[in-house]
N, C-alpha and C positions, 0 to 999 in steps of 0.2 A: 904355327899351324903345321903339322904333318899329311901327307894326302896321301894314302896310299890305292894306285888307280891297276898296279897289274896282278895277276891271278895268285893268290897265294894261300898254304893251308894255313900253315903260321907262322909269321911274320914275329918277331919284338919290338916291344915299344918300352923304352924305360921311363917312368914318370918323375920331369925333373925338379932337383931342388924346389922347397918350398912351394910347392903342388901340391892341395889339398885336392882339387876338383879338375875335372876337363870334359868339354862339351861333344859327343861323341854324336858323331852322323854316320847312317850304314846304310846302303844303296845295294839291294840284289842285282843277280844277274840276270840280264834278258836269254827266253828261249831261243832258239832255230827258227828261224821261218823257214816256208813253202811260198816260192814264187811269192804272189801277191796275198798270199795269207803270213800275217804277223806271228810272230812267236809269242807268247805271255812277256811284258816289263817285269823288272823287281822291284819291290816292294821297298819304301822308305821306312826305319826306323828312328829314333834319335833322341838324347837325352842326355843330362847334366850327371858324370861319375862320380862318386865319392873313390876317390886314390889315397895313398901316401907315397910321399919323395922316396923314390928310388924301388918303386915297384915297377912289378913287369908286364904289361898289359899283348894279350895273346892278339895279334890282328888277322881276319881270315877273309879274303875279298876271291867272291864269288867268281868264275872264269862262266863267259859265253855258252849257248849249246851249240853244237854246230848244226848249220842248214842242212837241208836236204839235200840227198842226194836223186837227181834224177836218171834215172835206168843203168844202175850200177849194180842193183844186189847186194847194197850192202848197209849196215847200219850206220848211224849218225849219231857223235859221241854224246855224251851229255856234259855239261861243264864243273871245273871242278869246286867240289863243296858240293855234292849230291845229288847234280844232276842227272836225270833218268835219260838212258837211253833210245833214241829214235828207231822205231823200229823199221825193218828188215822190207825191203819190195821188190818185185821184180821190174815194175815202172817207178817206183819212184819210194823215198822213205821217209820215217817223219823226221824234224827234225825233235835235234834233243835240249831235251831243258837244261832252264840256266842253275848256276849253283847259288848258293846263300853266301852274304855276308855278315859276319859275326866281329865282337870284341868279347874275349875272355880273360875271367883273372885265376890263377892256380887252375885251368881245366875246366872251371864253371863259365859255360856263357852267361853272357850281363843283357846283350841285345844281340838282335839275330833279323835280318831281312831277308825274307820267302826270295825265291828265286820264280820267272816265267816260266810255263809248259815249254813247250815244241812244239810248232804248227806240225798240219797234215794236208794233206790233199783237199784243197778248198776248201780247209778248217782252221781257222785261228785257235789260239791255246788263250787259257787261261793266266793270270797276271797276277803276281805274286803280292801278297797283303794279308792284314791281320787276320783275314780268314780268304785264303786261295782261292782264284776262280775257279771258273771251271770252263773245261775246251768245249768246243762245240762239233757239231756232229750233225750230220743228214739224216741219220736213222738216230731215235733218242733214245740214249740209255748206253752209246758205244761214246762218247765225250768221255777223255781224262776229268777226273772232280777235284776241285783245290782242296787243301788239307784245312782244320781247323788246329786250333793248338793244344788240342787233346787227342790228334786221332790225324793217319794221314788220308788222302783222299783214298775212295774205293774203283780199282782198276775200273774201266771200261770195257762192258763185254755188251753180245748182245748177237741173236740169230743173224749166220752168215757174216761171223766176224773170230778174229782169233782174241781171246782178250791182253787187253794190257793190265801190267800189274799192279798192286796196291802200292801208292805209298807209304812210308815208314817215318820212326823218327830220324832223322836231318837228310832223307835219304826218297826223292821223287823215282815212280814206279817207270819200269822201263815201257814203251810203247809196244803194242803188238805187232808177233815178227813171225814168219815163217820163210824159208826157201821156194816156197810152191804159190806164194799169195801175190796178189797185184799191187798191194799200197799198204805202205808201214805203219803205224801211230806213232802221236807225237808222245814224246817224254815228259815227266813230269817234272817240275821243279826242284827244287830242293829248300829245306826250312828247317824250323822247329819242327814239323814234323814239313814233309814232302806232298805235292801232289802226287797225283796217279796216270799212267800212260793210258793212251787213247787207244782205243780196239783198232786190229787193221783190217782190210777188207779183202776176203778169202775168194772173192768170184770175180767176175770182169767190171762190175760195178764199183764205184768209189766210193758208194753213198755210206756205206757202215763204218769208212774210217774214221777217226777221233783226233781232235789235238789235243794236247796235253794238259794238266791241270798244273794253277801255280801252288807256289809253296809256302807255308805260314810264316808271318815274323811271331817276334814275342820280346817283352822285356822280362827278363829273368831277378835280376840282380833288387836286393833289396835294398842297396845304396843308390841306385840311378831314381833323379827327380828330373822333373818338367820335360816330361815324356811326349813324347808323338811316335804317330803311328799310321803311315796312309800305305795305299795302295797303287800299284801300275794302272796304268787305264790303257786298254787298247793298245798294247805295243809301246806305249809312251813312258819313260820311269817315273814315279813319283815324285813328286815334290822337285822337279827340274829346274821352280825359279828359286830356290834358296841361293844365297850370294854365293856360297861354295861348294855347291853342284858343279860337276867338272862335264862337259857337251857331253850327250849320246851314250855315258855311261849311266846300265840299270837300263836303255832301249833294250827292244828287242834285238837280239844276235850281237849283243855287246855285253860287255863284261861290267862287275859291277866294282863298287866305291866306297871308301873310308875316308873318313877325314876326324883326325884327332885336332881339337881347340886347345890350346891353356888359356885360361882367361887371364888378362893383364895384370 
């Protein structure tokens, strides 16, 4: 068993002797929280590879968003693997979402787990899964939206808010930012395609900000069997009691998880 638990775009893995197959688990990464609002978990994917010995499997494990920052004026990164950026506040920002984790062979991903939004100011984000949450909001319609696997989520805008942007493919929209505003939006995830950043709040009110949305998984590869597919819940990562889930990785403000099997 291989685990690979720190941030990486890509990693190698070479598949050894006599290795037709290997059991492949992918755990996103958790968004940014705000204080006591949770970031979006990552999303679990996982399934049985068809390989050959002495191939090169691409590994890419999602990196954390970072939390917020309170009365700094400044943004909150997003994690790497397409995490969106936390946006910009003068009291306070959102935080940014988590990145995805992927396995690819020759540049094609095979499986891919959504990454969480970024909380915002008394807003949790949405949690990354086969189709992305979405963040929540005081005023509706300024929430980051999670992405589906054909489309990423649609920024967050809405009267008395600056908006935050669209998600894209593997690539969560950044939270709404300006220099002159009170409170940032969270960032969107990152996935097969991305969630969307959460709208920030332009007046002395907080109620228009947004947290971020999460970001899609997806099984791509037409060799991968006996597939799953779950989603974060509330900050928490998916599928946490599998025997080799490694603690707190795929939480929110935590990085996320690979783990390559050869079966015996």
């Amino acid at each position: 068993m291989t685990v690979f638990t720190s941030p990486t775009a890509a990693a190698d893995y070479v598949v050894p002797d006599h290795c037709t197959s290997i059991i492949v688990k992918v755990w996103g990464a958790g968004g940014g929280y705000y204080g006591g609002s949770p970031g979006g978990a990552g999303g679990f994917t996982g399934g049985t590879l068809t390989v050959t010995p002495g191939q090169t499997l691409t590994v890419s494990v999602g990196g954390a968003g970072a939390g917020n920052f309170a009365g700094s004026g400044q943004t909150a990164a997003g994690g790497l693997n397409g995490g969106g950026i936390g946006g910009m506040g003068i009291f306070s920002s959102g935080g940014g979402g988590g990145g995805y984790s992927a396995v690819s062979i020759l540049g094609t991903i095979q499986l891919i787990a959504g990454g969480g939004g970024g909380a915002a100011t008394n807003n949790s984000a949405g949690d990354g899964g086969e189709t992305g949450g979405d963040g929540t909001s005081w005023t509706a319609g300024n929430q980051g939206f999670g992405a589906t696997n054909s489309a990423g989520g649609a920024g967050g805008a809405g009267s008395g808010s600056f908006a935050g942007t669209d998600g894209s493919f593997l690539s969560g929209g950044d939270g709404g930012s300006d220099a002159s505003i009170n409170f940032g939006g969270g960032g969107g995830g990152g996935g097969y395609y991305g969630g969307s950043g959460g709208s920030s709040a332009s007046s002395g009110s907080w109620f228009p900000v947004g947290g971020g949305g999460g970001g899609s998984s997806y099984i791509i590869g037409t060799g991968v069997s006996s597939t799953s597919m779950i989603s974060g819940a509330t900050g928490v990562a998916a599928n946490n009691s599998d025997p080799h889930y490694v603690a707190t990785h795929g939480d929110a403000g935590n990085d996320g998880l690979v783990v390559l099997i050869t079966p015996p």
